[in-house]
N, C-alpha and C positions, 0 to 999 in steps of 0.2 A: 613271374606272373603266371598265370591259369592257363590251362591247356586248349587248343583251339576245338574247334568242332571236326568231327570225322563226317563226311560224306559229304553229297552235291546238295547246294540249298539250290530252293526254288522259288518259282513267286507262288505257288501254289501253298498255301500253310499245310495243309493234309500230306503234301509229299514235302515240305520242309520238317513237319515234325519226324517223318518215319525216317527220312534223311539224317537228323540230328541224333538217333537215338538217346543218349542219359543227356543231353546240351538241356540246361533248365527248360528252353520252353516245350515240354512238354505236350502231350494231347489232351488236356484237363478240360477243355471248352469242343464244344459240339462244331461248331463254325469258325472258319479264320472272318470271313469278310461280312457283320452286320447289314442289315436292309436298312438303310437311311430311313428314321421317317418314325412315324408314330407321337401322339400329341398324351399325356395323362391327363387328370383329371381338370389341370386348372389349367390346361392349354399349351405347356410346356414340354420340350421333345425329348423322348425318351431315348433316343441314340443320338449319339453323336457324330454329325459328316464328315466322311475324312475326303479334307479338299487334295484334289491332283496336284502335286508340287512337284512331280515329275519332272516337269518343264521350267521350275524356277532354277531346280540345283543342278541338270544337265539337260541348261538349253540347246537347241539347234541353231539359235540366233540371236545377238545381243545388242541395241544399242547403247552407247555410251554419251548423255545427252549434257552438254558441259565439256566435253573431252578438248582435253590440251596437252602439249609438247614442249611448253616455252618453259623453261628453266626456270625452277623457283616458286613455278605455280602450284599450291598443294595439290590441284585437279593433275595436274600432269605425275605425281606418282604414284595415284589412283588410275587414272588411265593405265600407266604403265602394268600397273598389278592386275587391272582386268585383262588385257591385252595377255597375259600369263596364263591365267585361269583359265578362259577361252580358246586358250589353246592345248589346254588340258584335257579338257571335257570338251573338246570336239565342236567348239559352235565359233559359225562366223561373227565374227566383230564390226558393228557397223558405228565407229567415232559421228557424231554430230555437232556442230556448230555453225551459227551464222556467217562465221567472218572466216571461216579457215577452208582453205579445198582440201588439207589434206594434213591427218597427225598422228607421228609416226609412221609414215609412210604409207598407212591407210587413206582411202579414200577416204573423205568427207563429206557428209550430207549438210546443209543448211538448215533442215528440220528432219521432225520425227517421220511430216508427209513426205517426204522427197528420201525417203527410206530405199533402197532397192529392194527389198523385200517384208512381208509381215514377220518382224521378230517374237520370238516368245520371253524376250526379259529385256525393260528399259534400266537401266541406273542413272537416275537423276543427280547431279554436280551443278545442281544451280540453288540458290539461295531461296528462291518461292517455287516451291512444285507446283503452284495449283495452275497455273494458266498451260501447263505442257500438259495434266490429266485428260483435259476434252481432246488435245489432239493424238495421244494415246490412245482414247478411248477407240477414236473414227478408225484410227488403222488396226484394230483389233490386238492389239499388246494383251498380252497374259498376265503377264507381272510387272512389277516397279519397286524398284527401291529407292527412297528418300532417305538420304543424309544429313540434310540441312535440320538443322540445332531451333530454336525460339519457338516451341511451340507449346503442349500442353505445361511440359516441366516448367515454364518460366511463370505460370500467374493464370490471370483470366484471361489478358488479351490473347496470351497463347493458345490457352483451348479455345477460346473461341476459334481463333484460325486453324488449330487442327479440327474441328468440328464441321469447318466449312472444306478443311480437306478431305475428312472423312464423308462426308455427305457428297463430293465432288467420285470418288474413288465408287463407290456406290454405287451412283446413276452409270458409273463409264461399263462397271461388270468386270473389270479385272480384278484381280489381287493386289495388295501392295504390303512392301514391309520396310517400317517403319514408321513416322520419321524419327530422326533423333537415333539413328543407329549407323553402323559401323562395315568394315571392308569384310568383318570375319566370314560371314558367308562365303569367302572366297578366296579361304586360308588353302597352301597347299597340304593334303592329307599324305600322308607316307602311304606306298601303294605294295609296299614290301614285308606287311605286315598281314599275317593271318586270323584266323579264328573268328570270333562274333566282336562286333564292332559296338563302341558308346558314340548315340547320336545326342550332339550338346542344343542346348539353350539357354541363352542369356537375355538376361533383358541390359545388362551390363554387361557390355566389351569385354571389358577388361577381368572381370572375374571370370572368365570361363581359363585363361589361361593356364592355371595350372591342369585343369581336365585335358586342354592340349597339348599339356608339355607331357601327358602319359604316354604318348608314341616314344618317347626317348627310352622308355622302358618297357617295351614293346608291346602295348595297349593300342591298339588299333581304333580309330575315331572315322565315323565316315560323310558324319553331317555336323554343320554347325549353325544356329537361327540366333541371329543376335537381332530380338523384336523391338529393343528400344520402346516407341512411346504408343505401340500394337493399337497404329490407327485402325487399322484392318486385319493384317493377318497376327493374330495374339499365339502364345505358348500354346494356349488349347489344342489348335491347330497341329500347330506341331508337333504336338505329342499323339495325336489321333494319328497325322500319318508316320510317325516314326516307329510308332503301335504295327506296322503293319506292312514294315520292311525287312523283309528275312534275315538280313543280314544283321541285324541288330540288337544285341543281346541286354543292350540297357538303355536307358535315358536319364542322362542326369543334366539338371535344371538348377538357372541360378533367375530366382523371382520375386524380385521385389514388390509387383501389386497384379492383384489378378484383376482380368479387365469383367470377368465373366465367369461368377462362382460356376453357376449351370453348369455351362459349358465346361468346366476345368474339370468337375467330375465325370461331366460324360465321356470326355479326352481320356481322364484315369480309368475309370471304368471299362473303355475299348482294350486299353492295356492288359488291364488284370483279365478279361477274356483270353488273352492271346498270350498272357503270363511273360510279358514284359514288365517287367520292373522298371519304376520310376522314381528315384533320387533325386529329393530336392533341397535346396538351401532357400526358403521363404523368410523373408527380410520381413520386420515387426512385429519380432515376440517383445520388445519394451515401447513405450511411447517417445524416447528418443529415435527407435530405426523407423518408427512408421513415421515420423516427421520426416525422416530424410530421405524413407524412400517416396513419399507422396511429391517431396522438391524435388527428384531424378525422373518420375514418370509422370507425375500427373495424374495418380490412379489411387481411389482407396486398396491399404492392404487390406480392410475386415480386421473384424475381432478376432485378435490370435486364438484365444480358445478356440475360437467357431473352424479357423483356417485348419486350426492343427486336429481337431476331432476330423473333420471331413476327407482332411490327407491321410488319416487313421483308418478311416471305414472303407476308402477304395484303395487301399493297400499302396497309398504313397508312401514310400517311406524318408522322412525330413531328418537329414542333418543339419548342426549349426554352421560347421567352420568347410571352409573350402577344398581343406584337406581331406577333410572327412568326407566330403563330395567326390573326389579323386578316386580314394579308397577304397569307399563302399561302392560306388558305381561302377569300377574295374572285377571286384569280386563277383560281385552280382551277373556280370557282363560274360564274364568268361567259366564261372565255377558250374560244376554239374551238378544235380539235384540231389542233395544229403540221402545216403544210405540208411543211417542212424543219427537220431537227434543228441548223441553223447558228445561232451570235448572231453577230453585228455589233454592235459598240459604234460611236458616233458622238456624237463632242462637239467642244464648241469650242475644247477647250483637248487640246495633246497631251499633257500631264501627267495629266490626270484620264481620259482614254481608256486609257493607260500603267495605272496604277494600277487601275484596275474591271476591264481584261482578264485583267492577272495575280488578281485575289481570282476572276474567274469561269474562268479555265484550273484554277485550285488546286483546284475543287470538282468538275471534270468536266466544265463546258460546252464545249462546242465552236465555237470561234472560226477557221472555217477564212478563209484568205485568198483576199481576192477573187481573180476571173481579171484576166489584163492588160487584158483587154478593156474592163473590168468600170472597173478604175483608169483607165484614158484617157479612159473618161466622164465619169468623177468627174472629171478633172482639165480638164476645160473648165471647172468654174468652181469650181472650190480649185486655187489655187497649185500647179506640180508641185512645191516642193522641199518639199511636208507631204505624209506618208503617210496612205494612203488604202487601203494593203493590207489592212486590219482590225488594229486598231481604224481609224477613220476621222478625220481631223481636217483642219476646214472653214479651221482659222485661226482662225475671229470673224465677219469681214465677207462672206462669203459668206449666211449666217444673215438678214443684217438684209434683203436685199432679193429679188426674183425667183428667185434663183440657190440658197436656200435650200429652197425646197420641190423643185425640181428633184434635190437631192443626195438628200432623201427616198425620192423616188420611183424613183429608177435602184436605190438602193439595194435595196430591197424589190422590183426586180424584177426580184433577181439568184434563180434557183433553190434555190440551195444554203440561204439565207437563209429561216429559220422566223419567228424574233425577232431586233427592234430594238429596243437599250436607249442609249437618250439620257439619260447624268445631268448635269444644269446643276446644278454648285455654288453657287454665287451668283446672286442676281437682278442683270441688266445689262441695263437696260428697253431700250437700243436692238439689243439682241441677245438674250435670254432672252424678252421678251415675245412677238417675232415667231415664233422658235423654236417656245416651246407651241404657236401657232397652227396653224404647218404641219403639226407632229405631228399633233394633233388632226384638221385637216385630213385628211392621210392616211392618220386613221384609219378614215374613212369611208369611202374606195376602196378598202380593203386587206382581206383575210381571215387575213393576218398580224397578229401581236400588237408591239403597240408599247407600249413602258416607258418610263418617266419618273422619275427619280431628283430631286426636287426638296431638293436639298441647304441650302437657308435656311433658318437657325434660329430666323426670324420665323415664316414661314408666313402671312402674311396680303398676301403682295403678290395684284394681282389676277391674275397672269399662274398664279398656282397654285390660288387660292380660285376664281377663275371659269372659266379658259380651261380647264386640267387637269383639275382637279373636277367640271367641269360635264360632261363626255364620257364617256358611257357606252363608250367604244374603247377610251380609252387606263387604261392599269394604270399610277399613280401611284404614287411610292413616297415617304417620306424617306430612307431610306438604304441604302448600296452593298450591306450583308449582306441587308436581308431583302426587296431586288428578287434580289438571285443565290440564297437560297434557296428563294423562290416560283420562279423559271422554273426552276431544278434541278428541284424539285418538278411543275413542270405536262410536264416533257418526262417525268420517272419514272413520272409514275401513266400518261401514252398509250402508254408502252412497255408498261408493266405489265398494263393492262387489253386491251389488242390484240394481246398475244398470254396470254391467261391461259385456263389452263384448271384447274377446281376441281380441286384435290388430294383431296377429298373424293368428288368422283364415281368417281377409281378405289382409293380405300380400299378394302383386304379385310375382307369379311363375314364370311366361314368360314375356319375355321383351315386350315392348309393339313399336311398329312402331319408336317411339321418338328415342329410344334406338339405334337404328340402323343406324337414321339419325346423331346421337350425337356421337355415335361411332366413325365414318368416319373421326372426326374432334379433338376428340383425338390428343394428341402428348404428348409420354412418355415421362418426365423425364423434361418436360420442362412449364415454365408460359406462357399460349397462350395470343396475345394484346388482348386488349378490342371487337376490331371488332370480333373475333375468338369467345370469351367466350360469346360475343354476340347473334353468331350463335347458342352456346349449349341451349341457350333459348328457341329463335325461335324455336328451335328442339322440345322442351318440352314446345310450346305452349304458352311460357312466352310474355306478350308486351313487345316490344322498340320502343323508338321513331325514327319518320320518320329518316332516315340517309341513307348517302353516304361515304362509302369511297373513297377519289381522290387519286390521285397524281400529282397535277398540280395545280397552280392557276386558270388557266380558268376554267379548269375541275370541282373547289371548287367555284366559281362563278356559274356555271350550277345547280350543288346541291345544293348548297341554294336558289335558285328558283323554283326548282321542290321541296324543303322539306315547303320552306314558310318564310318566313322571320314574326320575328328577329328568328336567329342562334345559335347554340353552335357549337365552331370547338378544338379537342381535337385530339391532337399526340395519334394515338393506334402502340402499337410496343410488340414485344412479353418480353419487358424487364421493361417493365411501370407501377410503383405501383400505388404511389402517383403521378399523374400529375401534381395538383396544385402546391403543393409546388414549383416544378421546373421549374412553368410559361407555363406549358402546355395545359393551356385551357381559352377561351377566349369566353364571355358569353356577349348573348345580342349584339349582331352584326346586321344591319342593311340596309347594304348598301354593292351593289359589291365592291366596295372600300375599305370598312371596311373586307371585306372576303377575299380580296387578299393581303391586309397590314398583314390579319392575318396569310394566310399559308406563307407568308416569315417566318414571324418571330416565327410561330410557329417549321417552318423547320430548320432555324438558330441552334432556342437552341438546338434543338436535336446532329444537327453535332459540335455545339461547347463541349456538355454532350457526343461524343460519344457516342449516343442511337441509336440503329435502327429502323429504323421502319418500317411500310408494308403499312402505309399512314399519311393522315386526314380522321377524322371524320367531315362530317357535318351534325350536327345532328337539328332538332326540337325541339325549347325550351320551355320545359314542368315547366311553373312557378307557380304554386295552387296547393296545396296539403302538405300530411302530410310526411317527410320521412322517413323512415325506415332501416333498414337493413336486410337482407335473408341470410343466410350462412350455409354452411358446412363445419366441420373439420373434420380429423378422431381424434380419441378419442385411448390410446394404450390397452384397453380393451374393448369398445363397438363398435370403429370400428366406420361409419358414425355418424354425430350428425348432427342436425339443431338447428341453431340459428336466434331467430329472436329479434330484437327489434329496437328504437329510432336510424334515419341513419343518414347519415352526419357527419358533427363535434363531434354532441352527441354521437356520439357510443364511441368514443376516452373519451369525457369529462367526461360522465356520466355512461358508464358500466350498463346502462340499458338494460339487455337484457335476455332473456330465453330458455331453452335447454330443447329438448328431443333427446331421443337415437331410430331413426324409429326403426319398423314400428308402427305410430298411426294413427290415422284418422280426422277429423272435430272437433268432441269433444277437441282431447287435442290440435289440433292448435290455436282454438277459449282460452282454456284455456292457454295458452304458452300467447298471448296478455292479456288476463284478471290476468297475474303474472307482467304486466309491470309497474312500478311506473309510465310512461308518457303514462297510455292508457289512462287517458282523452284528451290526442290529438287527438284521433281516433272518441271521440265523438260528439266533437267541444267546439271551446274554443274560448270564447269573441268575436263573433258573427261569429266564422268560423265554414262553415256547416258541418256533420258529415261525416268523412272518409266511403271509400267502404272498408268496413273490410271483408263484404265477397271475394270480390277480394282478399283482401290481403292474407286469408285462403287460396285462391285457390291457390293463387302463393307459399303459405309454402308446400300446398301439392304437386305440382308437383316438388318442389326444391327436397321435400324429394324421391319422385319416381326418381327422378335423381340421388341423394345419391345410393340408394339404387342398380338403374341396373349401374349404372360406379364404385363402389364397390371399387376394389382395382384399378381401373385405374384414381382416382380424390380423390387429396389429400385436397386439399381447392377449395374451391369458395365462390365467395364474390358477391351478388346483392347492392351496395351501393352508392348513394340511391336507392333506390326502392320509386317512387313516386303512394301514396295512393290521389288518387281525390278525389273529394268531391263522396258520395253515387249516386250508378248508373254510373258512369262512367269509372270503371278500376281504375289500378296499373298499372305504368310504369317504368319497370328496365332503371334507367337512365346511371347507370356504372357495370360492369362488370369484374370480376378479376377470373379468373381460372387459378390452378396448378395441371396439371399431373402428375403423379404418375412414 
């Protein structure tokens, strides 16, 4: 595994960072510790609180409310196990029960009030927590943990009683975690281990395990929050304050529904200031896992698109499988911050260098090839007719003797070169043995990160149990996928967090003039027509084309001469999705003739469809350019989103399209286009000129300042098309679709 940290850490982040020197987290943010507070525009807090939990994971005082001794009882190996803990972390044990004076030889209380003193942590072992909560409350308890199972996860009857838990936990002012969660909180941690520590959370028990079992391999863990059904204290929480514990080089997370989009960004968001890295496995990327994670918690997962853009933008980074959780969160945890963004592969077989370079080209790594220079040293002792451009191959017999740790070392002190990944397929003791050594070796002289791909499906030769294992240097893997998606991952979070700047700190506060004019034209509860949503545009600065609304044919004659002929004439009605479909628009018109033939018959189908409407549209026909689409949904956990991508038919055909959850800026909108499979339209395609894409940025950003200050009074809007001209000329919203709230 990765080398520890050199120097004293502190609780001070300014003398923890100068402490750490190359340790990832870095001095890339102005501030370790955020000023609580601040509301944006639609009343929403721009930082996020890191609650004191100081006192839950090393109390000074603990009751045990349920505590038993009697053989057989599940509470009695619970007790036992707290009784352990508490004597770990240094805090007095105070057992409770009605009936008992005394278990395990501890004194016993009959209630929480008959405490000998104010504790700072209750763990509740009774079946209904809510009637202990009020007498909690009175003697000033900090904390509680609830155990007891029936609650949100089982149905409605459940939530409702967690709802009246929660609402009970609330009035009292403590914290509570749980219910519906587990003993892990109060796993023993190996104390004999070094460097920077992964602080876990689960909302499931039982999958954090293998993140615990990394101690075995000398991965050091120092917190563990198993939130279950996060009546009160949820993940967010806990990653705000594990954001902001020296000791802790990663966070990796196993979350099956978030209670609190807000909140879980503003939690991520604390991190990527402080360049903690957060690893997560979020349950319901299909609609089979979000069924079964919503029966384990009682919580929406959201729309995975929506879930996975947002852990995208605040530099979460989401694995599927729990290994991959293990892996990437251990790298992350302990590796120093990349020299050079190059990998180099190097192995002994040209097949298997062949094979790892192509799966780590496919993913985005960067494999540049050596200089010649670079090759003619290498090729003093590997063969010249084996290439050594990158990937690198020794042959075999290079490895086994002198000539092996030398191909290391030229290697790694080529510039370009960050990371070196050596996967040995197979154990071949007179070459695989000597192999780990040198690696490991020149782990210890290097400030580059060196990998190990230990491909035997024993695992127990010594050259991987002792030599690999035993080195706090080198990052060890089993296999080709989840060594290339940990170092994918350690190069994305030191891009992400050196150049990151909170998207929250320039969130708007006060409405801006737009807001005011776009208000006025609002109307709750209802789809405003096209001319209407038009307006909200206008309001916010948006192009549309030249247009009239009439009511008359003459009147639609007059407008397409003052807009310019040829024409578009389209029914706007507050009831009107799709107009096409229902022969509602009628393009490239020409002639008064042709514009009075059309408002009959555009007025016809309305009254035959029973539609109302509040006119025609005569609009100016914008025919060059690329189209697009601009929108917002609300989202049932993050609340506003923007989407943008390929308009027209194509949004329908092709679902090409990309989501952030405001507030972001320039950076991620220009990025939200650069996720599109069709942004080579934008840069011109078969002799069409290059789209104004900064136009097009400017119209995501001010769609999203509209999200943002119309909040809960705009449930949808739709720019579609949205016409991109060629560069230098603008974006023009050609259709319009808004629904009130």
């Amino acid at each position: 595994m990765l080398g520890s940290t050199h120097g004293t850490l502190t609780t001070d982040f300014r003398a923890r960072v100068e402490a750490c020197g190359e340790h990832p987290r870095t001095a890339v943010h102005s501030t370790a510790t955020l000023v609580d507070g601040g509301l944006d525009v639609s009343g929403r807090p721009l930082y996020a609180a890191v609650p004191d939990l100081d006192r839950f994971f090393r109390p000074r005082s603990l009751a045990v409310v349920g505590a038993s001794d009697a053989e057989g009882r599940p509470n009695t190996g619970i007790t036992r196990q707290l009784i352990d803990w508490a004597e770990r972390v240094g805090a007095r044990l105070h057992p409770v029960h009605p009936t008992r004076t005394s278990v395990f030889g501890l004194p016993c209380s009959p209630s929480v009030a008959d405490l000998p003193e104010q504790v700072d942590l209750a763990v509740l072992l009774v079946g209904d927590p809510l009637p202990v909560i009020g007498e909690l409350a009175a003697t000033k308890v900090k904390f509680a943990v609830v155990f007891a199972s029936g609650f949100a996860e089982t149905g409605e009857a459940g939530a409702a009683a967690q709802a009246r838990l929660t609402a009970a936990v609330e009035r009292s002012g403590m914290r509570l975690l749980g219910p519906n969660t587990n003993l892990n909180a109060f796993e023993k941690f190996r104390d004999d281990l070094d460097g920077p520590a992964i602080a876990l959370i689960t909302q499931s028990g039982h999958q954090g395990r293998p993140v615990y079992t990394l101690q075995e391999l000398g991965i050091r863990l120092s917190h563990w929050a198993p939130t279950g059904n996060e009546a009160d204290l949820e993940a967010s929480d806990f990653i705000s304050y594990f954001a902001e514990q020296p000791d802790v080089g990663a966070i990796a997370a196993y979350v099956e529904g978030l209670k609190d989009g807000r909140a879980f960004l503003l939690a991520a968001d604390r991190a990527a200031r402080n360049g903690v890295p957060v690893v997560a496995v979020k349950v319901g990327r299909t609609e089979t896992g979000a069924r079964t994670a919503a029966s384990h918690t009682g919580k929406l997962t959201g729309a995975d698109t929506v879930v996975d853009a947002a852990m995208r933008q605040f530099g979460v980074i989401r694995v599927d499988g729990l290994d991959e959780l293990q892996d990437t969160a251990a790298l992350l945890a302990r590796a120093r911050k990349p020299l050079a963004d190059g990998v180099v592969v190097y192995s002994i077989s040209g097949g298997t260098g062949a094979h790892f370079s192509d799966l780590a080209t496919e993913v985005g790594l960067r494999l540049p090839t050596l200089p010649d220079a670079k090759q003619a040293e290498l090729h003093q002792w590997i063969p010249g007719y084996l290439n050594v451009a990158n990937p690198v191959d020794n042959g075999g017999h290079p490895v086994g003797d002198w000539r092996g740790r030398k191909i290391i070392d030229a290697i790694l002190a080529d510039p370009s070169v960050g990371v070196l990944i050596c996967p040995i397929t197979g154990p071949f003791p007179p070459m695989s043995d000597k192999l780990a050594q040198d690696l490991v070796d020149a782990a210890e002289t290097t400030d580059k990160l060196i990998c190990v791909v230990w491909g035997s499906p024993v695992g127990t030769e010594a050259a991987y149990r002792t030599t690999l294992l035993g080195s706090s240097r080198v990052a060890t893997f089993r296999t080709f996928g989840n060594c290339i998606t940990a170092v994918r991952a350690y190069f994305d979070h030191h891009r992400f967090t050196a150049g990151y700047r909170s998207p929250f700190d320039d969130a708007p506060r006060t409405p801006s003039p737009s807001f005011r004019k776009a208000q006025a034209l609002v109307q709750p509860g209802r789809q405003l027509s096209e001319h209407a949503a038009k307006l909200l545009l206008r309001a916010y600065g948006i192009r549309v084309p030249r247009e009239q609304l009439v009511t008359s044919a003459a009147a639609a004659v007059r407008a397409a001469g003052l807009v310019g002929y040829p024409v578009v004439m389209k029914a706007s009605g507050p009831q009107l999705g799709h107009k096409t479909e229902l022969g509602l628009v009628k393009i490239g018109l020409t002639s008064a003739s042709q514009v009075r033939d059309a408002y009959r018959e555009l007025t016809d189908i309305a009254r035959h469809e029973n539609i109302p409407l509040d006119g025609i549209l005569v609009c100016q026909m914008v025919e060059r350019g690329v189209e697009m689409v601009v929108g917002v949904t609300r989202d049932p956990l993050f609340g506003p989103t923007v989407t943008v991508g390929l308009g027209g038919v194509l949004v329908e055909v092709l679902h090409d399209t990309a989501v952030r959850v405001p507030p972001f800026g320039e950076a991620q909108a220009r990025a939200m286009l650069g996720e599109l499979r069709g942004h080579a339209l934008l840069e011109g395609v078969r002799g069409a000129p290059p789209a104004d894409v900064d136009a097009l940025v400017e119209v995501v950003l001010r769609v999203q300042r509209m999200a943002l200050e119309l909040g809960d009074d705009l449930s949808e809007f739709d720019i579609n098309p949205l016409v991109v001209l060629p560069r230098g000329q603008g974006a023009v919203a050609l259709d319009a679709l808004a629904v009130c709230r």
